[in-house]
N, C-alpha and C positions, 0 to 999 in steps of 0.2 A: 438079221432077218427083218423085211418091215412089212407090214401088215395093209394091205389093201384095203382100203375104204369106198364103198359102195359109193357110185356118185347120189347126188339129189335128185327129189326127185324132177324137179323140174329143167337140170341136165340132160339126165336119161330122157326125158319127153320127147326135148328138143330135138338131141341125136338121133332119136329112135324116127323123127321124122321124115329129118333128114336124110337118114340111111337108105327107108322106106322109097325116096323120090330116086334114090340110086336103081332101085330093083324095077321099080314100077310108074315112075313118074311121068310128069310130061315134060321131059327136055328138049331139046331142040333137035342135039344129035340122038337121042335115042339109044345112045350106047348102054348098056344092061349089064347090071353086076350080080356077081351070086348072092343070095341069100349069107353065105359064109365072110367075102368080103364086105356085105354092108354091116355085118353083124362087127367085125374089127373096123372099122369105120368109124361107126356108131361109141363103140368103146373108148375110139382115142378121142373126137368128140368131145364126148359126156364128160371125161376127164379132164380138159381144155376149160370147157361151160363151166366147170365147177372151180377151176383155177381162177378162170378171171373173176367170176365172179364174188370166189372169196369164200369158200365155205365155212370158212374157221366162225366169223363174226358178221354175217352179210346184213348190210345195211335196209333199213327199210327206202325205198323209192330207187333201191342200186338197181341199174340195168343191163340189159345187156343186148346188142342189136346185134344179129348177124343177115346179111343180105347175099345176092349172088344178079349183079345188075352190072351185067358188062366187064365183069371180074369174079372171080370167087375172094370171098372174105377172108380175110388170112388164116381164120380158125378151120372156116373147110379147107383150106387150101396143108395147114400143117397136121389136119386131123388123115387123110390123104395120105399125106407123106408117110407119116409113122404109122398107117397099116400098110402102105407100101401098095399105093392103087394110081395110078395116073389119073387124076379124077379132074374135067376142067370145067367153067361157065357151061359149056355147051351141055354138062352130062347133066344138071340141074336147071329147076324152073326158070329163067330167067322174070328179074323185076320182083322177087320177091324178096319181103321184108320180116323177119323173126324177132319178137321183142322179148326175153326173158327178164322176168321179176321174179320176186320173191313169192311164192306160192301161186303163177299165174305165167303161161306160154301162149303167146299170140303167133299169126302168120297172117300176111297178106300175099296170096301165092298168084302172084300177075299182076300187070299192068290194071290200074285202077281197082284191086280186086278187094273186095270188103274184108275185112279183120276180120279172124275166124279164131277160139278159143283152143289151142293144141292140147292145154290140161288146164287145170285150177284146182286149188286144194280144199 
């Protein structure tokens, strides 16, 4: 039996934004998901964010950028898959930029759009 570990918290941030722009955001196509699927979304996500980033030992200045800019980023793109959601560039902001660090989630969500602070610890 293995034991589940809560992601970080600055995983969880990130995904929960991301999810967030699935239900209500400004996409382009405007497609709408339930509350329930951004909710598994957000889950595979945050579990992803917390993989690359390395929970075990995460380094101070480690980063991590996820964008959605004429493509979706392979982490939306695999977080998607394994909740099992057809999710593509068009269902997400395009031109926006997500920088996770260590106790600090940025976004800039559009074309030239000012850096906005998603959490900090």
């Amino acid at each position: 039996m293995t034991l589940s570990v809560a992601p970080s918290p600055e995983a969880s941030a990130a995904a929960r934004w991301w999810a967030n722009k699935l239900t209500n955001g400004k996409a382009m196509l405007r497609r709408r998901f339930t509350p329930d699927q951004a909710h598994r979304f957000a889950a595979a996500l945050a579990e992803l964010i917390d993989q690359r980033l390395g929970r075990e030992a995460p380094q101070q200045g480690s980063a991590l950028t996820i964008d959605c800019d004429y493509r979706l980023h392979p982490l939306l793109a695999e977080a998607a898959w394994r909740s099992g959601l057809l999710v593509s560039m068009w269902d997400l902001p395009m031109r926006t930029y997500m920088r996770i660090n260590p106790g600090r989630v940025t976004v800039s969500e559009g074309y030239r759009a000012p850096e906005e602070i998603v959490w900090a610890a």
